[in-house]
N, C-alpha and C positions, 0 to 999 in steps of 0.2 A: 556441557551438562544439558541435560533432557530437560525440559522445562514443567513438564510432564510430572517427572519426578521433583524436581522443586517444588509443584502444585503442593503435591503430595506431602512433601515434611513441612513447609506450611502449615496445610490442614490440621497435620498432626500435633503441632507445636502451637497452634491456636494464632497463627499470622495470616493478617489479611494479602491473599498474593494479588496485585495489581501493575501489571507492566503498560508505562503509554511511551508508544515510539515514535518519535520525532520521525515526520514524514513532509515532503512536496505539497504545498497546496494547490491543486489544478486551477484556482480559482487568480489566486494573489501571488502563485509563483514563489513562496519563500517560504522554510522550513517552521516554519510556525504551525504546521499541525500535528495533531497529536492524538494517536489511535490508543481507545481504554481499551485492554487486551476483556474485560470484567465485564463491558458494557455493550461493545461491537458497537460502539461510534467512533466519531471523531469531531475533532474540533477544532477551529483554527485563529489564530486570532484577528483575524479580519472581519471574524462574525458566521463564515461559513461552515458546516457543518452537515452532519446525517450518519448515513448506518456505512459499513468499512464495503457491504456491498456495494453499494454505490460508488461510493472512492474507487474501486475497482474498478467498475466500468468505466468512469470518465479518465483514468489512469489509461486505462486501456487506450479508450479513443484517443485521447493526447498522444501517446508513443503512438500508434500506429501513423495519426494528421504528420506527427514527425520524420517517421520515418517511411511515407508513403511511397518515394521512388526508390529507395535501394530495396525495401520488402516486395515492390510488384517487380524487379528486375529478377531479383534472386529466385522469386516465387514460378517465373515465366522465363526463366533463363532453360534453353532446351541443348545446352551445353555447347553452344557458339562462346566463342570468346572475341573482347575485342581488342 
């Protein structure tokens, strides 16, 4: 289902639509946060929190810090194999 369209019959039917999705905390490492689809925060309960922008970027920097050797191998691979 489109969520899209759920918004939608919602609105119509006079329902508050708010989705929060259990997410990674970059912070404390455990599923304890939780993105307000309504708001574009998040929060977690170790106290850390802000806008899902954010979340995004330090999401980002985390996978990349993790995955930093097989992305600059794969990235710089000139099709040698080994």
């Amino acid at each position: 289902m489109k969520l899209g369209l759920a918004k939608e019959i919602c609105k119509l039917q006079g329902i508050s639509f708010n989705i929060k999705v259990p997410v990674i905390c970059p912070f404390c490492e455990c599923k304890q946060a939780l993105i307000d689809s309504n708001t574009g925060k998040w929060q977690c309960a170790c106290g850390k929190g802000g806008n899902i922008d954010e979340l995004l970027e330090l999401s980002q920097a985390d996978w990349e810090e993790k995955h930093q050797f097989g992305y600059y191998e794969t990235k710089n691979n000139k099709g040698i194999s080994y």
